[in-house]
N, C-alpha and C positions, 0 to 999 in steps of 0.2 A: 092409031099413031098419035100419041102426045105431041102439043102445038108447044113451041119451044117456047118461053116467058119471053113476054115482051121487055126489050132492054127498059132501062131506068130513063126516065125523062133526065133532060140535061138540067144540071144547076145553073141554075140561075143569077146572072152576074149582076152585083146593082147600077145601078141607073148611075150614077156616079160614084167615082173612085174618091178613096178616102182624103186623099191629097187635093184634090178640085173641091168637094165639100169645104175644107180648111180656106181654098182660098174664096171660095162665095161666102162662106162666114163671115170673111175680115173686109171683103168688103163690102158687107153689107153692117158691117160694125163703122166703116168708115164715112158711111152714107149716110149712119142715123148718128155720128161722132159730128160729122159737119153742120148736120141740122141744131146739134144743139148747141155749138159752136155761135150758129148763126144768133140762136134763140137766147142765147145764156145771159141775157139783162134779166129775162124771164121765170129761165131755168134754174140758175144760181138764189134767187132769193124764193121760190119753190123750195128746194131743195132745203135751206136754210127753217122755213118753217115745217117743214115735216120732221126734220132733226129734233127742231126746240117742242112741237106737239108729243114726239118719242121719249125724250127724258122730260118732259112734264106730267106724262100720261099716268104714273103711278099716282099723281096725288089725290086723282078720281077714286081712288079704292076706298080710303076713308068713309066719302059720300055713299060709297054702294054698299058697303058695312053695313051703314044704319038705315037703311033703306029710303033714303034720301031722294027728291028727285032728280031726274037724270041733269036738266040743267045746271044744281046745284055744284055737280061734278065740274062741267062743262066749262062753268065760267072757273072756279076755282085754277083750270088747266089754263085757262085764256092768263089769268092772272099774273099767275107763278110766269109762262114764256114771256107776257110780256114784260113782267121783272128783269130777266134772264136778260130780256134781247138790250132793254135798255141801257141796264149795266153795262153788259159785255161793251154797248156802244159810247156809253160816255168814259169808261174807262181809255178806250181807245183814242177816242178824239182829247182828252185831255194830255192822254201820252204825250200826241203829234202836235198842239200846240205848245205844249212844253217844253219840246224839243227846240223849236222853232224861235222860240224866244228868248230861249236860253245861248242860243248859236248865234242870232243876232246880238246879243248880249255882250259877246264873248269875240265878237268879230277881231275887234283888234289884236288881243292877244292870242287868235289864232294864226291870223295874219304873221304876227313874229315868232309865231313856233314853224311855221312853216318854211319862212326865212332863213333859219339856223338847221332846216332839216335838209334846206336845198345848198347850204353851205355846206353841211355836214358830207354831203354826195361830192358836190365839188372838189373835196379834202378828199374823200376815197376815192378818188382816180374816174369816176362816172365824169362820161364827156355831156356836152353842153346840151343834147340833145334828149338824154336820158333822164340830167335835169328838169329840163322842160315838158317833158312828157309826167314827170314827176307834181312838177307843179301846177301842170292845168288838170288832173286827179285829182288833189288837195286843196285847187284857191277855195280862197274861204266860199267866193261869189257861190262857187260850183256848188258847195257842203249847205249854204244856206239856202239855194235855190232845192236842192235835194228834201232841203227840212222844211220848204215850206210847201211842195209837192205833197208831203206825206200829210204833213195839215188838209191838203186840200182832200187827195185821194180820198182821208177817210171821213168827209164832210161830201163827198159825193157815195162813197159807200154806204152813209148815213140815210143820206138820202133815198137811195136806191133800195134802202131795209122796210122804208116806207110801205112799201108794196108786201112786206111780210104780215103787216099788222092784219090787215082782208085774210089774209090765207090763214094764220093761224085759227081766229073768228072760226072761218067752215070746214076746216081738219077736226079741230076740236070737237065742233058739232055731229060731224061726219064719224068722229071714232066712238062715241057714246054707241051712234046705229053698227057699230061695224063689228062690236061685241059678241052683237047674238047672230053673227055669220052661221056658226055651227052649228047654233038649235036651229036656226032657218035651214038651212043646207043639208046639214046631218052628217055623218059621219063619213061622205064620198069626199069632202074639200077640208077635211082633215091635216093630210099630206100638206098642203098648199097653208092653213093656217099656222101650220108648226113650224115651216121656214120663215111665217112670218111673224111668228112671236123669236124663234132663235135669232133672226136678225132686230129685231126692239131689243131685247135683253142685251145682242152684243153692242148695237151703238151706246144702250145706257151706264153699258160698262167700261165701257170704253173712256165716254168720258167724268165717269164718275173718278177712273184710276188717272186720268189725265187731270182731274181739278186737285186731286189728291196731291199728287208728284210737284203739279203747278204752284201748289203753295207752300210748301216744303220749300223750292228753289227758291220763290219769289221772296221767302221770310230772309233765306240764306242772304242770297244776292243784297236784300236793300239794306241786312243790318253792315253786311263787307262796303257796299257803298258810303255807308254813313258814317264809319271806322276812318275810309280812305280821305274824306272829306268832299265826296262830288257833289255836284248840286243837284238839288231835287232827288235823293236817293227812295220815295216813297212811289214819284212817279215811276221810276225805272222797275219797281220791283213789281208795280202794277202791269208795267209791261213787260216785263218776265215770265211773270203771272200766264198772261193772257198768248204771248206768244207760243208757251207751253202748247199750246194746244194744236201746230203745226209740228206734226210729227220730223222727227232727227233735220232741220233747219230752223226752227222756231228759236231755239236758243241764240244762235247770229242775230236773225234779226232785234233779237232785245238784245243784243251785247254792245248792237253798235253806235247809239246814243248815249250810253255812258260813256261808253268807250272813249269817242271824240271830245265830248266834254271833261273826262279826265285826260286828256291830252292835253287840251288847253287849259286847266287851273293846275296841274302839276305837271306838265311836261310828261318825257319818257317814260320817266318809275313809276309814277301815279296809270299811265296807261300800258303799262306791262304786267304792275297790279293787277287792273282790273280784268285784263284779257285772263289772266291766269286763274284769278278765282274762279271766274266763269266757266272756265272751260274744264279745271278740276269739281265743280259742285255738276255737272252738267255731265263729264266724262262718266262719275258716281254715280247719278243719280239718272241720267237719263238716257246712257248707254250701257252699263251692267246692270243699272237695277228693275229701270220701267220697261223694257223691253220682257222683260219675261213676266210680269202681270198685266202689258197691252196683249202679249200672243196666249196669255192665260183666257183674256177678256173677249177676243176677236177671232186667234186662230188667223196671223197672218202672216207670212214669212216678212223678212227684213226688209228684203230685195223689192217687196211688191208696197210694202210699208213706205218704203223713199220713195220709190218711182211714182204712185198715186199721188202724193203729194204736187211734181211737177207735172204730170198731164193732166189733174186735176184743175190747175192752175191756167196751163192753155186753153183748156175748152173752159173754162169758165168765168175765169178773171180768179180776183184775189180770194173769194170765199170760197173757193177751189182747192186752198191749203188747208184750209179749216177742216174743211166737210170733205177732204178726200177719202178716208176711213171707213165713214160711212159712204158714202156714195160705190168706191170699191166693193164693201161686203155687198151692196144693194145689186151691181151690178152682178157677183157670184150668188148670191141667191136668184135673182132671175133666169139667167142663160146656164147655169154649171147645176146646183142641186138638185133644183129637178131633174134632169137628164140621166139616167143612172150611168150613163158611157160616158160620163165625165168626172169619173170618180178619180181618177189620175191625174185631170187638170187641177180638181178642186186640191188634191192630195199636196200636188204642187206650191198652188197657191198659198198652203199651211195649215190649212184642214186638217188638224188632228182625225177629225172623227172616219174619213173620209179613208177607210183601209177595207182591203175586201172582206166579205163575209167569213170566208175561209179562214182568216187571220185571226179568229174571233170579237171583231168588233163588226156592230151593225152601221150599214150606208147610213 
């Protein structure tokens, strides 16, 4: 008599349901989001020199050409960032004190445009309190206390970049050794090296086509400023320039010290002027055009494009806008690429590459 097969062992259910995984992820995203929240005097100018070591890094190839020693590379890379970072910083702070004294400048005759704006309300039917809410918006006190904040902010951002100058020093030094990872390692950290050169190549492309677009606008913008007659039109285009590089809000914040100051030397039409150039060289150029050689360069949907920008900015303060792009891809290179069950988030997030095998493209 044949012994009848023994039934099949039970499957086995996992240890957590796909829905509780999701939420011990998020908050355990929220737990290391607050830590850097905490940290982000820290983490923010970190962050900043690994950026400027990533698009300096190419200059070292030269040096390794000619079989050069490796420090020759090294400082060459220290060099070039700290060109980069200086610039970028004096361009900025000369912005914000130019602003600032051009507003004090100008006090008075803002003062009486103001005047005729809060008559002009009065005259259109607005009651006495819509006025007023009107004008403590616009007193001048407000607009020049605003412009000399912005003086200060970036004379403490200035500050605070200090702490970049050490960190670039041993990145640099560090990326020379970090070269021969693969002849050290061999061929098992592979995987791991190639998300980490595709995210180098996308931050450096990123903002190679962001300085590209940035000056394009910048040329636009100050030759129409200096047409219009505003003052300092080389300042504004410098910061046009530079605000470029805050993805789809970057353009506002350059629009709105010209702006005001062609309010005050030409009234209305001189600042409907200049809102309008702006916004057509800007609509052109950095809503139909750039956006489709940023997601050429990054691989980012639109949606995660804005949003980065402002949580960027919460957890980290101001170079939060900057560095949101790169920080974002950093982020989806560590938690999503690897993972290969996350081929749908990345897919999501604008991952072109990121379709199933089946489809004919590879993870």
């Amino acid at each position: 008599m044949t012994r009848a097969a023994p039934p099949p062992p039970p499957a086995q259910t996992p240890a957590l349901s796909p829905s509780l995984r999701v939420l011990i992820g998020l908050a355990a995203a929220v737990v290391v989001l607050a830590g850097v929240y905490v940290a982000r005097s820290l983490v923010g100018p970190l962050a900043l020199a690994i950026v400027l070591v990533v698009i300096c890094e190419p200059v070292r190839r030269p040096f390794d050409r000619r079989g050069r020693r490796s420090w020759a590379g090294t400082t060459a890379v220290i060099v070039v960032a700290y060109l980069v970072l200086a610039l970028m910083g004096l361009l900025l702070w000369v912005a914000g004190v130019q602003f600032a004294q051009l507003v004090g400048q100008y006090l008075t005759t803002l003062r009486a445009s103001l005047d005729e704006f809060l008559a002009w309300l009065q005259s259109a039917g607005f009651d006495q309190q819509a006025a007023a809410a009107a004008a403590s918006v616009l007193d001048p006190k407000a607009v020049l206390s605003v412009a000399s904040s912005l003086g200060g902010t970036v004379i403490a951002t200035a500050t605070a970049l200090f702490f970049v100058v050490s960190y670039v020093i041993f990145m640099a030094a560090d990326a020379a050794r970090y070269r021969d990872a693969e002849r050290v390692f061999g061929a098992g950290r592979r995987p791991v090296l190639a998300r980490i050169g595709k995210l180098n190549t996308g931050i450096r492309r990123y903002y190679v086509v962001n300085a590209s677009f940035g000056a394009i606008v910048a040329i636009i913008d100050g030759l129409a400023l200096w047409a219009l007659g505003v003052p300092a039109p080389i300042v504004w285009a410098v910061l046009a320039f530079v605000t470029n590089f805050i993805p789809n809000i970057g353009f506002i914040l350059g629009l709105i010290p010209p702006a005001v100051l062609a309010f005050v030397v030409g009234g209305w039409p001189m600042f409907l002027a200049v809102i309008a150039i702006y916004c057509v060289v800007n609509v052109v150029l950095q809503v139909l055009v750039q956006p489709k050689f940023v997601s050429d360069a990054v691989d980012l949907s639109l949606t995660l494009s804005f949003f980065s920008v402002v949580f960027w900015t919460f957890v980290i303060g101001p170079l939060g806008a900057i560095l949101s792009i790169p920080l974002t891809l950093f982020v989806r290179a560590l938690v999503l690429e690897g993972d290969p069950g996350a081929l749908w988030l990345r897919w999501l997030s604008g991952d072109r590459t990121a379709v199933p095998r089946a489809a004919g493209s590879t993870d």
